[in-house]
N, C-alpha and C positions, 0 to 999 in steps of 0.2 A: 587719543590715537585713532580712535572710528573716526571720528569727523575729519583728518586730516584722512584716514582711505578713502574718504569719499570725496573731501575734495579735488586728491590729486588723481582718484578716477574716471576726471571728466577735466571740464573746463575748470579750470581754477578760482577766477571770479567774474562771474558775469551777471550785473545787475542788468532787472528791466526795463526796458528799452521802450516806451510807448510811439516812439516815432519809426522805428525799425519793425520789420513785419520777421516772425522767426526763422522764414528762408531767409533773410541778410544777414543775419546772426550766423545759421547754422555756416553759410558758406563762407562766413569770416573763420568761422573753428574748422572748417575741414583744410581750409587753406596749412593750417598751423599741425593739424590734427599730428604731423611727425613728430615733432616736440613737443607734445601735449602728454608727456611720460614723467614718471616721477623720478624716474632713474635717466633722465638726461636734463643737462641744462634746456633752456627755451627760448623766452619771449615776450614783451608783455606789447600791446597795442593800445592807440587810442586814435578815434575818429570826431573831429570837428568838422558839422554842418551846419552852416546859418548860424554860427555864432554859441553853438551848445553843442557840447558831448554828448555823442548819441551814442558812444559805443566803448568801453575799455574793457579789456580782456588781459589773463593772466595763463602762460601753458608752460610746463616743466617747472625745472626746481632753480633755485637763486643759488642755493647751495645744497651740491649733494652731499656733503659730508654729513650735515646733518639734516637731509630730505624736507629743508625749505621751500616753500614754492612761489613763484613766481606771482606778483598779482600787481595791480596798476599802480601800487602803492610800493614798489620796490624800485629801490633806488639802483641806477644805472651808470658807471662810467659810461660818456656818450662820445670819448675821444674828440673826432675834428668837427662836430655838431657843434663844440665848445667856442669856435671859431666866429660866429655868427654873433654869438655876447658881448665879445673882445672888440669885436669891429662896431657893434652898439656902444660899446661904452665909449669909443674914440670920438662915434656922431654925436652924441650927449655932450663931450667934452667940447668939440667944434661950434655946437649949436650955438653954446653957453656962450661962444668967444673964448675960449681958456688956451686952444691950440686951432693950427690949421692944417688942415688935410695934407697943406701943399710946406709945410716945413719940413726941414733937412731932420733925418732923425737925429744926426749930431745936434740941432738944436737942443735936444732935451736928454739923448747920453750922450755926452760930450768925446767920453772913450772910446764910441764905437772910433773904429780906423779912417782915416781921409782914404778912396780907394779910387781917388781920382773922376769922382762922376757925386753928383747929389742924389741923395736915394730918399725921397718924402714917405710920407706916412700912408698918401696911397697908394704910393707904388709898393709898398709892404703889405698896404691890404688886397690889391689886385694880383698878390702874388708874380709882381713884373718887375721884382727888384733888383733883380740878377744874386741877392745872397744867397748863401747855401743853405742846402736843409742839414738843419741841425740833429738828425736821427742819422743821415747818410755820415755826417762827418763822424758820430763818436762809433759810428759800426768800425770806419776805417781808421777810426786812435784806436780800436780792440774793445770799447768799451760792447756787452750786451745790453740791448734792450729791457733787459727784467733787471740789471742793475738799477740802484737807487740813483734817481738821476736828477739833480735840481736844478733850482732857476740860476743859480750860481755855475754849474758848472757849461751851461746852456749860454752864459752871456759872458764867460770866459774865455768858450769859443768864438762866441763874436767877436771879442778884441782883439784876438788873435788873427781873423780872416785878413788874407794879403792879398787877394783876390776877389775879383765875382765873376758868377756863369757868361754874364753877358752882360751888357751897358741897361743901365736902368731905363724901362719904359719901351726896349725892343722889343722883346718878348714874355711871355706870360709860361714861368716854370713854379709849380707848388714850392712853395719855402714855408719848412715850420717854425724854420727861425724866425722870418718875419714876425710871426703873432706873439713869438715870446718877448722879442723886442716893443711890441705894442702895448702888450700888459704890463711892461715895463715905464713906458711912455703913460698910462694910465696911472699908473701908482707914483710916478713923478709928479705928474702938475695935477692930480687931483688930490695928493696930500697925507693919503692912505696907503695901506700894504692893498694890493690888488684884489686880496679876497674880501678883505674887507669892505673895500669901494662897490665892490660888486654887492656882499650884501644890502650894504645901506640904500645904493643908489638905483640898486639892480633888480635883487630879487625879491627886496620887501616890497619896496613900492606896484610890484608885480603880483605880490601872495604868493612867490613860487617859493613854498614853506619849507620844501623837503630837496632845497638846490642848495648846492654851495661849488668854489671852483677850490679844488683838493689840493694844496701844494704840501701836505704834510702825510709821508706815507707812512706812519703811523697812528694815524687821527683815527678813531674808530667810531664805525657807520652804520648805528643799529638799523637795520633793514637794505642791506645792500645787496647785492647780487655779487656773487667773483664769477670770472671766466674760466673759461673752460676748453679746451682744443683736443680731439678724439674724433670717437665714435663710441655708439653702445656697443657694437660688433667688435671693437679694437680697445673698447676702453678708453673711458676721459679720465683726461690728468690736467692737473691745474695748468695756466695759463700766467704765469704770473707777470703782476704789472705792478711796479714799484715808481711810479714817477711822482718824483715832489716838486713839480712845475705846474704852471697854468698858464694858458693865454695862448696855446694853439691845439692843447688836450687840456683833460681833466676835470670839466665839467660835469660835479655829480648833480643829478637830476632824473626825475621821473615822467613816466607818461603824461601823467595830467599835468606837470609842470609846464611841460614843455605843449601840454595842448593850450594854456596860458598863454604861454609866449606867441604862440601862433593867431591868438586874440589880438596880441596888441599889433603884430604886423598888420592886422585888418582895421585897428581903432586908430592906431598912434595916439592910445591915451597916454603912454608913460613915453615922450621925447616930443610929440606931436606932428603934426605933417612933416612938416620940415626931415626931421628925420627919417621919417616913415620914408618918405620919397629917398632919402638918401644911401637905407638899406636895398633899395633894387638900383644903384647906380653903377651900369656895367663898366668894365675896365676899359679903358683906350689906349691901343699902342703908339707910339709915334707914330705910325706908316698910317695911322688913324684905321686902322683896325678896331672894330669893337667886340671884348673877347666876351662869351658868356657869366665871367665869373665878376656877379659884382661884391657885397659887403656880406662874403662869405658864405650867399645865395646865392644857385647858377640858376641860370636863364636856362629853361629848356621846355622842350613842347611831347605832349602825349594825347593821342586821338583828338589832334586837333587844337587843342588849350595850350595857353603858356602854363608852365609848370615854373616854381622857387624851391629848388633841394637842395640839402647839401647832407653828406652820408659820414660816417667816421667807421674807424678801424684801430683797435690797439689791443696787443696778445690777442684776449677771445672775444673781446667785446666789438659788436656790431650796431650800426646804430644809423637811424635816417629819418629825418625831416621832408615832408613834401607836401606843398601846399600851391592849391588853383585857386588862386583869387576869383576869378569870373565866378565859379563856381561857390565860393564860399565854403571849401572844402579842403583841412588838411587830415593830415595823417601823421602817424608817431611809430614807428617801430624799433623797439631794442629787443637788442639779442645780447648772449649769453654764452654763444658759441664762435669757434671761428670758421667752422663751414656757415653757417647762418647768413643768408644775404638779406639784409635789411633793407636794400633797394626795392632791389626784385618783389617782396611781399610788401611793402609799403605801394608801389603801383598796381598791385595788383588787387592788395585792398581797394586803391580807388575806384579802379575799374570795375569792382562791385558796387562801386556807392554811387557810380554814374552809371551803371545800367549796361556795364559795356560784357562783352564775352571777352575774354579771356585770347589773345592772339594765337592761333596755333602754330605750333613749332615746326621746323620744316626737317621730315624724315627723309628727305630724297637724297640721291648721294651730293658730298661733296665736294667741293672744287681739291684738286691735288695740291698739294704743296710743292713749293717750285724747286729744286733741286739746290740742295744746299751747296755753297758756293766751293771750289777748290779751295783747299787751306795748304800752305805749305808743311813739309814734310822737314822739320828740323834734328840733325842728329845730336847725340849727347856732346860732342865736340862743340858743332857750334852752338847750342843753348848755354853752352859754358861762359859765353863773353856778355853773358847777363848777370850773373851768379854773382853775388855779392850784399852788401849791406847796403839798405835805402831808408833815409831820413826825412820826416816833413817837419821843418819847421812851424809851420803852420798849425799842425795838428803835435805838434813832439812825441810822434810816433815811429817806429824801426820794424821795416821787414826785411828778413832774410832772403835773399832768392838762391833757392841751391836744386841742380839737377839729381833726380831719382830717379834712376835708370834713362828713360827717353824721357820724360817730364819735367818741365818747369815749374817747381810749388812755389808759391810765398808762403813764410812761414812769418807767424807771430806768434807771442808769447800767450795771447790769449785765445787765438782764431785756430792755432790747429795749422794743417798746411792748407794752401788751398791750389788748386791744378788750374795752369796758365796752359791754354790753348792758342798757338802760335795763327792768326789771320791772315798776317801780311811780314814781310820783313822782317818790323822792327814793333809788330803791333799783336797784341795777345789777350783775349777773356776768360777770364777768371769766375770758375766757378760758387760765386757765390754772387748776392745783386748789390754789393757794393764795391765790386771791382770787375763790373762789367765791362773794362775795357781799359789797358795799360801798354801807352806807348809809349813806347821809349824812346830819349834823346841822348841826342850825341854831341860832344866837342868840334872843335876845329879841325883836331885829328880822326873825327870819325872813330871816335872811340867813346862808349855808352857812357856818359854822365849821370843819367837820373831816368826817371820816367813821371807822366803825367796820367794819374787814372779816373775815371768817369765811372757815377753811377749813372742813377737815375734824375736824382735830382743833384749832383756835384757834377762838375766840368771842370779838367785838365787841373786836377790838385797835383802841386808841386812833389816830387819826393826828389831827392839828390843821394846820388852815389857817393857813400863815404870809402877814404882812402881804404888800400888793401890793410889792416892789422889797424883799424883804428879802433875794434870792440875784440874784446876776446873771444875764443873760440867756446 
């Protein structure tokens, strides 16, 4: 019990550093210094320069239930970091000849739905595929997020999709489905269950010892970290994250794994050029737009350098890869919490390790916000000619819409109500961000048939108006 007050009274593990001078150390720990408490979750870091770990750090607890702490050696759900493997194991698979970038994903699940347009394998990894995000759609079947959610129930909604956002290769919208569908595509023609492929082909021939991609949410993971969403001021409470998918989350891994990983982008020892070049190959739209986001690396630039990051998010876990090749310099940050920005302190590390200050923020006043738009004023009469029972086949989900004094709620069985704010007409947002936005259509007679709703990543999902007395009261 001493030796853990003393740990967790400082930095948690910091070994010496012969190539670091102790002002670069100390101003990596004061960066962190607010999660460096034993009583909040944390953090853990790692810095690769010239090809060596020059730096891992460990601050807060992995678990406060029973005030474990955080240290380079602590395994991390890294959510959509996960993404970057998946799209490696696809080039691997390409390289070999086994599959090609540019075939129909019906090639290899033959169920997905014909939806009118061919949707290839890169346009699922560029994210330009027009499918839906498969987190958007089960918010609006009722399902939660912290429900146990699997690869089955993730690629049952794909069968089911009667639609896409947009025509494949238009545009560039995140789809998480795409990468479950990928890792689907990987465990098809490579012969294996996906995590396994990933072992054999992935993580060992890498040494990344302490990774694996999690589809079983009761597999137990001595040295893991769980999340957490709070405050110390307000109190943390768990964050819970139940998914038993992979292949757009789920990737458990640690700092130094992942400081590995960031090796081989620099060697292309494990795929070789060929792929190496293939993971920085940005997206192209038809209009020949080239978009930042290539094989689950974005192109982006900081004090001058090209920058390759890509961040994740899931319940409390926070998580970000960033790496400057010119420089020979990446960076690893996971967190533990969901205020935690893993971006933000991953650049800001680097800007320590390139010598740079720190950008200062701008205090001066700022710009007003423009007057929010007239909205129409609906009485409970007329919001009555919405009121009724709505189906999506698609999703085989049912909301109720019934007036509450002046308000329009939908109500679901598992959501609770939620309040329709009238914009236009026949067009209303819904407070919650998976029905950010529900317009309604109408018949021939001009009388409401159904409505189409939008989140963020869904566009114009079908619901149809069922008869007056076709569900019970």
């Amino acid at each position: 019990m001493a030796l853990v007050a003393v740990l967790t009274a400082g930095v948690l593990w910091a070994p010496a550093s012969p190539v670091l001078g102790q002002s670069t150390e100390a101003r990596v720990d004061s960066l962190f210094a607010e999660w460096n408490h034993p009583d909040s979750p944390g953090a853990a870091v790692s810095v690769l320069k010239d090809g060596e770990v020059v730096l891992e750090r460990g601050y807060g607890s992995a678990q406060l239930e029973y005030g474990i702490p955080i240290t380079p050696a602590t395994i991390f759900h890294v959510a959509s970091v996960s993404k970057q493997f998946t799209t490696f194991a696809v080039a691997l698979l390409a390289a070999r000849g086994e599959l090609s970038l540019d075939d129909d994903v019906r090639t290899h699940i033959p169920e997905f739905p014909d939806l009118g347009h061919t949707i290839t394998l890169r346009h699922l990894i560029h994210h330009t595929s027009g499918v839906r995000d498969q987190w958007e759609l089960l918010s609006m079947a009722g399902w939660r997020l912290d429900d146990v959610i699997t690869k089955d129930h993730v690629l049952s909604l794909a069968r089911r999709q009667q639609e896409l956002n947009f025509e494949p290769g238009a545009e560039h919208l995140y789809s998480n489905m795409g990468y479950t569908l990928l890792a689907e595509v990987v465990e098809r023609v490579g012969g294996l269950p996906f995590t396994e492929w990933m072992d054999e082909q992935v993580f060992a021939p890498l040494d990344m010892t302490s990774s694996h991609m999690h589809d079983d949410h009761q597999r137990v993971v001595p040295g893991r970290a769980y999340s957490y969403r709070g405050s110390r001021d307000r109190g943390w409470q768990n964050a819970v994250l139940s998914y038993a998918n992979a292949g757009a989350t789920s990737l458990f891994t640690t700092v130094g794994d992942l400081a590995r990983w960031i090796t081989n982008l620099e060697t292309g020892e494990l795929g070789g050029p060929e792929v190496l070049a293939r993971m920085r190959e940005q997206g192209v739209l038809t209009n020949g737009d080239t978009i930042p986001y290539a094989f689950a690396i974005v192109r982006g630039e900081r004090r001058g350098r090209t920058t390759w990051s890509h961040g994740g998010a899931d319940a409390g876990f926070r998580s970000n890869l960033l790496h400057i090749p010119d420089e020979r310099l990446g960076v690893v940050v996971l967190g533990n919490a969901a205020s935690f920005n893993a971006g933000a302190m991953a650049a800001r590390v680097a800007d320590i390790f390139l010598g740079e200050e720190a950008e200062a923020e701008s205090t001066g006043p700022r710009g007003q916000r423009p007057d929010p738009p007239e909205r129409p004023e609906l009485t409970a009469e007329q919001l009555e000619e919405f009121a009724g029972d709505y189906f999506s086949p698609e999703l085989e989900a049912l909301y109720r819409l019934a007036v509450e004094g002046d308000t329009l709620v939908a109500r679901h069985v598992r959501h609770g109500d939620v309040a329709l704010t009238p914009l236009d007409d026949d067009e209303f947002t819904g407070a919650s961000w998976f029905l950010r936005r529900v317009a309604f259509t109408r018949d021939d007679r001009g009388l409401v048939d159904g409505f189409r709703v939008t989140g963020g990543r869904v566009r114009n999902l079908r619901f149809v108006r069922l008869a007056e007395g076709a569900l019970p009261e």
